[in-house]
VOPAGU-2260 file (C-alpha; in pm, 1 decimal, decimal comma):
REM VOPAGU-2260
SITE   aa  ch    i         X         Y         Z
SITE  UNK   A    0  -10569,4    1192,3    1205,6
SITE  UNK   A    1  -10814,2    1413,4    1378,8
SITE  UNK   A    2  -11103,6    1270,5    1657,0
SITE  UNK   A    3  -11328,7    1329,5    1396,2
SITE  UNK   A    4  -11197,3    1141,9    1079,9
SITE  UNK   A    5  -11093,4     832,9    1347,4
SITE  UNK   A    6  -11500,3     794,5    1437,4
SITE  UNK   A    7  -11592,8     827,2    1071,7
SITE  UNK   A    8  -11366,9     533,2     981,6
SITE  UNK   A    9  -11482,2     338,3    1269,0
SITE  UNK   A   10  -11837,3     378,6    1131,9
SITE  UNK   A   11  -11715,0     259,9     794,0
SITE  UNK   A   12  -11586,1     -31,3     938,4
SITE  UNK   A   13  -11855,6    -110,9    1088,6
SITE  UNK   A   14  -12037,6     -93,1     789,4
SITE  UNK   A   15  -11848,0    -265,3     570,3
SITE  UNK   A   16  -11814,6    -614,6     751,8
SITE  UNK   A   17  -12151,1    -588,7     943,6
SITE  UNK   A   18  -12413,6    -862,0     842,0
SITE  UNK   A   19  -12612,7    -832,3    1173,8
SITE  UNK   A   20  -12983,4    -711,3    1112,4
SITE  UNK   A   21  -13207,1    -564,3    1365,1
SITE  UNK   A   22  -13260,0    -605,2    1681,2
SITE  UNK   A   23  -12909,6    -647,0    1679,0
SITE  UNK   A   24  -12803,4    -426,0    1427,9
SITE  UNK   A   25  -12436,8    -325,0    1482,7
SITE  UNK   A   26  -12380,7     -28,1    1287,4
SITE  UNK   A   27  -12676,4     137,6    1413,9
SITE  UNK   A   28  -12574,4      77,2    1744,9
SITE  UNK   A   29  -12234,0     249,6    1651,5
SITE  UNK   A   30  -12433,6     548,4    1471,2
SITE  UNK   A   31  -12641,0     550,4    1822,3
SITE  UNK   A   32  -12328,9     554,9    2013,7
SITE  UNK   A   33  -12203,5     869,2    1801,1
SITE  UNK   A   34  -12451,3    1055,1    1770,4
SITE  UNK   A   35  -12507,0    1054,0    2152,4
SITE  UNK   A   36  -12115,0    1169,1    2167,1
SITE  UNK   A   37  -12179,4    1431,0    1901,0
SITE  UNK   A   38  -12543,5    1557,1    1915,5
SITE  UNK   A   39  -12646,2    1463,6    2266,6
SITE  UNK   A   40  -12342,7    1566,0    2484,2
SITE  UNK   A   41  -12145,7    1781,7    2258,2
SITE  UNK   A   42  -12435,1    1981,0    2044,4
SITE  UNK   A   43  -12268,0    1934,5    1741,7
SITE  UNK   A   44  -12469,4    1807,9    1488,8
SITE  UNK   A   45  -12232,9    1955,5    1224,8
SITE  UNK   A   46  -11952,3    1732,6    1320,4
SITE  UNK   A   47  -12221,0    1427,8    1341,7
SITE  UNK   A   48  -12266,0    1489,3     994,4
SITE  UNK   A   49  -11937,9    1531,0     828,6
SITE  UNK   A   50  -11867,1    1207,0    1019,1
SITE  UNK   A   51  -12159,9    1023,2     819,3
SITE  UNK   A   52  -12072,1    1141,6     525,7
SITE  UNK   A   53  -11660,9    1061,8     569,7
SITE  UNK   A   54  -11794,4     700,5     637,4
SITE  UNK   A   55  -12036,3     686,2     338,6
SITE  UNK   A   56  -11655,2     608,6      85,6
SITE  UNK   A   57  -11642,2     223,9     -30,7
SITE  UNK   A   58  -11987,1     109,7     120,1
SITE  UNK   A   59  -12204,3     -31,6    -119,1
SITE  UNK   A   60  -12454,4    -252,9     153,2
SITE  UNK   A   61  -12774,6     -98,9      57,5
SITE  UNK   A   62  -12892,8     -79,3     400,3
SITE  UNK   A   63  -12619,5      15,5     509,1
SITE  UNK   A   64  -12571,6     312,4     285,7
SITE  UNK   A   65  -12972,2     421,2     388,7
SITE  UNK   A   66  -12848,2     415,9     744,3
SITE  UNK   A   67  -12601,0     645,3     716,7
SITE  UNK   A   68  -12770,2     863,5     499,8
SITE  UNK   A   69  -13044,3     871,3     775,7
SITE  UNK   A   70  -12785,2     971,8    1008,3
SITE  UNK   A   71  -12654,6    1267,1     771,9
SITE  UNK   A   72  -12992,9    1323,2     760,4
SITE  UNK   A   73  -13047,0    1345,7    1118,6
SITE  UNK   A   74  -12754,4    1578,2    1123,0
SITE  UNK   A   75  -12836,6    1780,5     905,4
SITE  UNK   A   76  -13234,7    1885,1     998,2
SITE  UNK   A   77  -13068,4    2014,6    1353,8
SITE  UNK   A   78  -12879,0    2302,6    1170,5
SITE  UNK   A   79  -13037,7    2619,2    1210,2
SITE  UNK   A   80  -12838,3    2750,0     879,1
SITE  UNK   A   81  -12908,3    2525,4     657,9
SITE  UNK   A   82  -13252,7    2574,2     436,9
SITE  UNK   A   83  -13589,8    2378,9     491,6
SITE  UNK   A   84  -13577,2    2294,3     148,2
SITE  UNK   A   85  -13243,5    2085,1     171,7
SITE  UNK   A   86  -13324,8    1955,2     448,7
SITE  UNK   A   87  -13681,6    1839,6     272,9
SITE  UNK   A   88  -13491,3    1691,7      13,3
SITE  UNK   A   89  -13277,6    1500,1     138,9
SITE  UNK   A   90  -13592,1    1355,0     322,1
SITE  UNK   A   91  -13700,3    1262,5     -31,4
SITE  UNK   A   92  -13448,0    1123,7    -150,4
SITE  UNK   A   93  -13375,9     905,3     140,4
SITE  UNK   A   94  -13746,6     789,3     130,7
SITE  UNK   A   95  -13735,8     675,4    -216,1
SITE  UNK   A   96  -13370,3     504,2     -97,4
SITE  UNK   A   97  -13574,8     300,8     133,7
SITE  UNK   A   98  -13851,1     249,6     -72,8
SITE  UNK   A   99  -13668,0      46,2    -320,5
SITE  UNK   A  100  -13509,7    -167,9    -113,3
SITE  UNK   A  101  -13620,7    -583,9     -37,2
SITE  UNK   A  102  -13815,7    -682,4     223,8
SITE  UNK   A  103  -13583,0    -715,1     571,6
SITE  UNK   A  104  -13552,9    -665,6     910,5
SITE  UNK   A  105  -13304,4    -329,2     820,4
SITE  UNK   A  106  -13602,4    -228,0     623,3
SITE  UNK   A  107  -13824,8    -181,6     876,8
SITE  UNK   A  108  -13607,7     -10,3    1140,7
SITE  UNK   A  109  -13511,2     217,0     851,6
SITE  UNK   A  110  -13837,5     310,0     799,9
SITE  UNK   A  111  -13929,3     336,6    1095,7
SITE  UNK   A  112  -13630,9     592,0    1139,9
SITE  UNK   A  113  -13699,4     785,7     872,1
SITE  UNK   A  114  -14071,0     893,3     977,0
SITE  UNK   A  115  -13894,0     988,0    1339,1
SITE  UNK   A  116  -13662,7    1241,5    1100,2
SITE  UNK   A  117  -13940,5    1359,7     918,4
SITE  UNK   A  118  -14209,6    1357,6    1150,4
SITE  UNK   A  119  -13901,1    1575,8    1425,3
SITE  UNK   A  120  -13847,2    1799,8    1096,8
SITE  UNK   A  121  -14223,8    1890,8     992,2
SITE  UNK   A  122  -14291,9    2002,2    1305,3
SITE  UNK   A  123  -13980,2    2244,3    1363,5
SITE  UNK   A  124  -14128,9    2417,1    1071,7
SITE  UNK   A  125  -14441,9    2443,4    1130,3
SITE  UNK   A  126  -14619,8    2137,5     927,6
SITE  UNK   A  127  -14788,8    1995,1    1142,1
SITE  UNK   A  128  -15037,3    1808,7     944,3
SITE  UNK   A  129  -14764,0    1630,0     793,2
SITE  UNK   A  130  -14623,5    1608,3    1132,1
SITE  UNK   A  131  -14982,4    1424,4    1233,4
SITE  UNK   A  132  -15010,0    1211,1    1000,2
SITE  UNK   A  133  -14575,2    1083,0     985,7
SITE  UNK   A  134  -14734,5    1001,6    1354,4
SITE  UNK   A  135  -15046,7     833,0    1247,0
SITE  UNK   A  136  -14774,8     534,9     989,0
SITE  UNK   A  137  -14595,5     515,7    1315,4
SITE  UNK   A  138  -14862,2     354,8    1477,8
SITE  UNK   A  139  -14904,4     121,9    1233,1
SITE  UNK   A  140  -14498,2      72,0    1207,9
SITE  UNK   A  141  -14426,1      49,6    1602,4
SITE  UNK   A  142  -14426,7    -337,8    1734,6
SITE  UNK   A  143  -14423,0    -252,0    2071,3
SITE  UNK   A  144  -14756,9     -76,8    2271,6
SITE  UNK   A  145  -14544,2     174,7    2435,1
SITE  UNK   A  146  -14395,8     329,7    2133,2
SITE  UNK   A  147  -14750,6     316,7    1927,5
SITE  UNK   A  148  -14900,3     522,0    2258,5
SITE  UNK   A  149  -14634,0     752,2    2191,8
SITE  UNK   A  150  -14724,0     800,2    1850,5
SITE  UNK   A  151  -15103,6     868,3    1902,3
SITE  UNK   A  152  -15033,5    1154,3    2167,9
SITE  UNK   A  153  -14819,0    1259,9    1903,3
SITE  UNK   A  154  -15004,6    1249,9    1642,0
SITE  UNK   A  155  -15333,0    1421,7    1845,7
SITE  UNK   A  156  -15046,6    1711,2    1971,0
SITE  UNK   A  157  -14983,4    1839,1    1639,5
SITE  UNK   A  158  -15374,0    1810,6    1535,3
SITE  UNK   A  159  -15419,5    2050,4    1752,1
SITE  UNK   A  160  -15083,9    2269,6    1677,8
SITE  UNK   A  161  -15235,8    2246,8    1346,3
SITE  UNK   A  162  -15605,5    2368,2    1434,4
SITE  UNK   A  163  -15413,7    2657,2    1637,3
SITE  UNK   A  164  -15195,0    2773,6    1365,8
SITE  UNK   A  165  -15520,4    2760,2    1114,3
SITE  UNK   A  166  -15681,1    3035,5    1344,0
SITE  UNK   A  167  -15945,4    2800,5    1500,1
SITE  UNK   A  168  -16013,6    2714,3    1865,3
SITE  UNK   A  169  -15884,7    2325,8    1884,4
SITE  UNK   A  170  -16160,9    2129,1    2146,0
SITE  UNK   A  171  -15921,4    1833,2    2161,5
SITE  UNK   A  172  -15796,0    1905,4    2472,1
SITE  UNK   A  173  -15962,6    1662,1    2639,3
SITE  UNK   A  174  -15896,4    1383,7    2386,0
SITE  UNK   A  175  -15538,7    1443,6    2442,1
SITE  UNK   A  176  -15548,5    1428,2    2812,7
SITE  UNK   A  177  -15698,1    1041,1    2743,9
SITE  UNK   A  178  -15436,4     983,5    2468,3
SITE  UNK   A  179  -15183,9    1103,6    2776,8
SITE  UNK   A  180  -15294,9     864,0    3001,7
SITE  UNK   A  181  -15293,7     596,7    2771,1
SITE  UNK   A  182  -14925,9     661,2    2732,6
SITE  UNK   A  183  -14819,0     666,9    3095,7
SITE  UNK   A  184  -15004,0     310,1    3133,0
SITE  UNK   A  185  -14854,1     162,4    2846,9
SITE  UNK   A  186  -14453,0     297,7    2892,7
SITE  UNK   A  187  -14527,1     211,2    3296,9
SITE  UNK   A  188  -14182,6      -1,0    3374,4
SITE  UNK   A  189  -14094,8      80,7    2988,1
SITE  UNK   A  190  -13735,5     272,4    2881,4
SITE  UNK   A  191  -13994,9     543,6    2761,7
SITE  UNK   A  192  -14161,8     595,0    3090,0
SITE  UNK   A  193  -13997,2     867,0    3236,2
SITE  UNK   A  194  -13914,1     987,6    2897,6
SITE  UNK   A  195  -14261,4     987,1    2783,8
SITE  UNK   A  196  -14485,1     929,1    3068,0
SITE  UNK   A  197  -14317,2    1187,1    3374,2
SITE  UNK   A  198  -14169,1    1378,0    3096,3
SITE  UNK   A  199  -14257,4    1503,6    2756,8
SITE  UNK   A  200  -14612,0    1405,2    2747,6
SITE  UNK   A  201  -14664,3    1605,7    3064,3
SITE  UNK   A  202  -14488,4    1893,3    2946,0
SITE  UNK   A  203  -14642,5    1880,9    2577,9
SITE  UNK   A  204  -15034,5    1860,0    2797,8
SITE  UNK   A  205  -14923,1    2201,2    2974,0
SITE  UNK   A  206  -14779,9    2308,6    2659,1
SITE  UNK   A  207  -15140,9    2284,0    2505,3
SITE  UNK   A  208  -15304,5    2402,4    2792,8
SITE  UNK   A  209  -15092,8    2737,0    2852,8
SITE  UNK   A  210  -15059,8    2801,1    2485,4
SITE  UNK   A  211  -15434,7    2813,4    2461,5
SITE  UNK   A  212  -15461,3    2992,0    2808,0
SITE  UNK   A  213  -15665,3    2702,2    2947,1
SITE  UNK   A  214  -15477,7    2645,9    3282,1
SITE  UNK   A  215  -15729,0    2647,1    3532,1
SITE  UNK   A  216  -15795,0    2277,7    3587,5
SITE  UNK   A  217  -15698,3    1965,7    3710,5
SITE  UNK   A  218  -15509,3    1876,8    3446,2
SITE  UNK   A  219  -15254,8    2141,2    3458,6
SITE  UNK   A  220  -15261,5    2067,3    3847,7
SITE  UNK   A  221  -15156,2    1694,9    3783,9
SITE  UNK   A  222  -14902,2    1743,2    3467,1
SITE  UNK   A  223  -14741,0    2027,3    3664,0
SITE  UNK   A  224  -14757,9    1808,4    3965,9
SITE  UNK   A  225  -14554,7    1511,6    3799,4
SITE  UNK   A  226  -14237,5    1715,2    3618,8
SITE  UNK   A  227  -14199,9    1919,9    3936,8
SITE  UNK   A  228  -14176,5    1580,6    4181,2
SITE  UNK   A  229  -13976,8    1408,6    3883,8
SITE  UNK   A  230  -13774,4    1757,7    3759,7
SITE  UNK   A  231  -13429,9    1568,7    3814,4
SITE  UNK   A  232  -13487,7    1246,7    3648,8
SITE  UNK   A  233  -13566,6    1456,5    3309,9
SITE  UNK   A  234  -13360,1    1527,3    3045,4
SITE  UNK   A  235  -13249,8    1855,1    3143,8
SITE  UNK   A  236  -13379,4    2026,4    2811,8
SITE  UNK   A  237  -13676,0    1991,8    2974,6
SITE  UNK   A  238  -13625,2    2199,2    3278,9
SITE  UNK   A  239  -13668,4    2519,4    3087,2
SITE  UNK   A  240  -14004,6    2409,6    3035,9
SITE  UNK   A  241  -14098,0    2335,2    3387,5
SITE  UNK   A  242  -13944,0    2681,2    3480,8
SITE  UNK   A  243  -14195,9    2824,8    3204,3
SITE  UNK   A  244  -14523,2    2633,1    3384,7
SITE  UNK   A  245  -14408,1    2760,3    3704,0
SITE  UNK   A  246  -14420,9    3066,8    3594,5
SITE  UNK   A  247  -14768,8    3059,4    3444,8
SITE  UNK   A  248  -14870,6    2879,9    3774,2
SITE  UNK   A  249  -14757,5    3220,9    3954,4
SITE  UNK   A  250  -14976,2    3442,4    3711,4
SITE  UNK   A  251  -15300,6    3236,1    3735,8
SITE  UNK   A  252  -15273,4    3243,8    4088,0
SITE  UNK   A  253  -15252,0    3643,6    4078,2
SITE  UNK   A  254  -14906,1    3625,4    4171,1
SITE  UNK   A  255  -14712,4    3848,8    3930,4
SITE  UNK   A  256  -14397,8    3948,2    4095,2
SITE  UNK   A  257  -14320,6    3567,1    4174,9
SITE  UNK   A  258  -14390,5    3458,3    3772,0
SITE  UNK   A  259  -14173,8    3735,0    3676,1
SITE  UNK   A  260  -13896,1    3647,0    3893,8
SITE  UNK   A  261  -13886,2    3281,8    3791,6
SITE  UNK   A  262  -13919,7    3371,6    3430,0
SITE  UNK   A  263  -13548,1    3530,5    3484,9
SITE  UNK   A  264  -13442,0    3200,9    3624,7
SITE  UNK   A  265  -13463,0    3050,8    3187,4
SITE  UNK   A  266  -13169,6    3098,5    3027,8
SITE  UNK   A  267  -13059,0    3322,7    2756,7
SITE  UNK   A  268  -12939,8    3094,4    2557,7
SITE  UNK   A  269  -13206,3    2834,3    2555,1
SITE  UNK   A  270  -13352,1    2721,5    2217,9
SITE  UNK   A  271  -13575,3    2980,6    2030,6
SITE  UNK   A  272  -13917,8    2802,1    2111,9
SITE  UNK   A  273  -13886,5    2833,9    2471,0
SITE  UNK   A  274  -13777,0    3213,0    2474,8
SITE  UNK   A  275  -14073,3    3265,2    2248,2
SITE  UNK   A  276  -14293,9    3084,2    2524,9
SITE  UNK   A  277  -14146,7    3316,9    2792,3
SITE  UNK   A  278  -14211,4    3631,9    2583,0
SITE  UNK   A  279  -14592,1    3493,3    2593,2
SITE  UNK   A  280  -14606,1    3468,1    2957,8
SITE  UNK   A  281  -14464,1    3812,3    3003,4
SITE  UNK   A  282  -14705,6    4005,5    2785,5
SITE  UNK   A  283  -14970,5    3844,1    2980,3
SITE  UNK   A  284  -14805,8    3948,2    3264,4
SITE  UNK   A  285  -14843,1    4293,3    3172,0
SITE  UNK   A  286  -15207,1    4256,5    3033,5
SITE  UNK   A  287  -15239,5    4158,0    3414,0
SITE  UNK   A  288  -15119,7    4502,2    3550,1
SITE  UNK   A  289  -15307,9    4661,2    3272,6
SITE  UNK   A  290  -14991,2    4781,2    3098,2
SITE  UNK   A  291  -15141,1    4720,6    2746,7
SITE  UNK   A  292  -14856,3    4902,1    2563,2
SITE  UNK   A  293  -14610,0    4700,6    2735,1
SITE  UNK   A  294  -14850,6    4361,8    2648,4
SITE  UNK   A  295  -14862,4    4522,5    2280,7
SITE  UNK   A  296  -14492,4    4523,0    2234,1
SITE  UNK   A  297  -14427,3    4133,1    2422,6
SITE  UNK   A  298  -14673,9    4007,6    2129,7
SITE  UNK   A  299  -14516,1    4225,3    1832,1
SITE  UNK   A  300  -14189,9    4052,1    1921,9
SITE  UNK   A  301  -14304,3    3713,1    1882,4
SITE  UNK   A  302  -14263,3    3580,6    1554,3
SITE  UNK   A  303  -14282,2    3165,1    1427,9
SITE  UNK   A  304  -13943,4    2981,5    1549,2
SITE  UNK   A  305  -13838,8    2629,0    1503,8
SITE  UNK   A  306  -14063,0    2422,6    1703,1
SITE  UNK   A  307  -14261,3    2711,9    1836,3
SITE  UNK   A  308  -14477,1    2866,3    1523,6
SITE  UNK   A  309  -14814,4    2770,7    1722,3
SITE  UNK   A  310  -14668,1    3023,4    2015,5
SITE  UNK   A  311  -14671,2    3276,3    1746,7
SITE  UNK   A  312  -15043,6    3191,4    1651,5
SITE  UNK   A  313  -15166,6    3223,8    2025,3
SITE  UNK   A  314  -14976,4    3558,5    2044,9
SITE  UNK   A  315  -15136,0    3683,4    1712,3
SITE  UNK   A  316  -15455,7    3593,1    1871,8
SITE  UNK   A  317  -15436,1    3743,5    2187,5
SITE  UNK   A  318  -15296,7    4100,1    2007,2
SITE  UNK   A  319  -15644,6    4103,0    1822,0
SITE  UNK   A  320  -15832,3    3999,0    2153,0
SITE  UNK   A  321  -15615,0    4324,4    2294,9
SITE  UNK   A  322  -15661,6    4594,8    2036,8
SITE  UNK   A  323  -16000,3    4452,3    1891,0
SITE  UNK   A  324  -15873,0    4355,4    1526,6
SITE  UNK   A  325  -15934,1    4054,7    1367,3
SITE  UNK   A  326  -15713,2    3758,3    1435,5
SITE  UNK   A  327  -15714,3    3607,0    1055,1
């Protein structure tokens, strides 16, 4: 019996004698404990899902059916091959799954997992209105402050991916700066602080601010500030990122043969979103030395991604600025 087929029995197991519900919920601790094998450290979300589905035979628990249907779910939205529309389906149908089931503790944390799927989904293609407002229930789902701070930055963020991708100048910068400090008071001492508060809300801030070309301020001073002095305590697919603001740091400083050089320093073989971000410093790298041809082709080449369609707005807009035409 292969590695594979052992943990999809063990997760059937599970889920066949387990009568523990939330916060102690055993078989979602096992599906945590696999997917962090599979997805986390391994990248193989395939295999994560052929396990759920292996361990789906002779279960009949409601809940715990839902569960792993979540997990195939959460499995399945991380494959680059597989259609939008599946993927949206299955969302569907595990939403009207959870719908119908009683009032319980299992309840909740399933729903509560299921707008984390679909709010992580929306936004990897580019709906990020549904994105927002997925955020916006979680608010009103999350118990604890930390998490529902988390969900407002959130839910602000893709407002304004939104606003960019509609063509319109977003003036929620600010509001999102407050939402950010919100969050790194309320995950202070938290299991989402460095997570959330030296991490991804950071990042996401600068994300907003170079995306927009709005860098000179003290904003970008202090979110650049706190990944750089915390780089190693983040999750390292964040590092890319930091290498990217770096970068940008370099070219609004007038220092264009530094940003260059520590744009080679991201890797080929990081995830599409990020390579599109470096193609956007580079053409304004070359709209620095005047090289508009050069700036012309960087922006022709960047096209919507997963996770990275409002990097393909901003470049849109900034080809118009460059040749004159109309953005939209």
């Amino acid at each position: 019996m292969s590695e594979i087929a052992i943990l999809s029995k063990l997760v059937q197991a599970v889920a066949l004698r387990d009568t523990t519900v939330p916060p102690s919920w055993d078989l979602d601790a096992v599906l945590r404990g696999v997917e962090e094998l599979l997805i986390r450290q391994m990248r193989r979300p395939d295999l994560f899902t052929d396990i759920c589905h292996g361990a789906l035979a002779g279960v009949t628990n409601p809940y715990a059916l839902a569960l792993i249907r979540l997990g195939q779910l959460n499995g399945t939205r991380r494959i680059d091959s597989v259609a939008p529309a599946w993927v949206l389906a299955k969302y569907q149908t595990c939403q009207q799954e959870i719908g119908d089931l009683a009032p319980d503790p299992r309840k909740t944390r399933l729903q509560s997992f299921l707008i984390y799927q679909g709010r992580v989904f929306m936004a990897k293609i580019g709906e990020y209105e549904q994105a927002a407002r997925l955020e916006e229930e979680e608010v009103g789902a999350a118990v604890r402050e930390a998490e529902k701070s988390v969900s407002r930055f959130l839910a602000r963020l893709y407002h304004i991916w939104h606003t960019l991708c509609s063509g319109a100048e977003s003036e929620e910068r600010e509001d999102l700066y407050y939402l950010l400090r919100r969050m790194q008071l309320a995950t202070r001492g938290t299991n989402l602080e460095v997570l959330w508060g030296l991490g991804n809300g950071p990042i996401h801030m600068l994300q907003v601010l170079l995306f927009t070309d709005r860098m000179k301020n003290h904003v970008w001073i202090e979110c650049l500030s706190t990944v750089r002095q915390h780089h190693d305590e983040l999750p390292p697919g964040l590092w890319p990122w930091i290498t990217i603001m770096g970068a940008a740091d370099w070219l609004g400083n007038g220092e264009l043969d530094g940003a260059a050089e520590s744009l080679d320093n991201v890797p080929d073989t990081a995830p599409p979103d990020v390579q599109a971000a470096v193609l956007l410093v580079r053409a304004r790298i070359a709209r620095a030395t005047n090289n508009i041809g050069a700036a012309r082709e960087i922006y022709l080449t960047i096209e919507p991604v997963p996770n990275g369609h409002m990097i393909a707005a901003q470049a849109t807009r900034e080809l118009a600025a460059l040749t004159g035409a109309p953005s939209a």
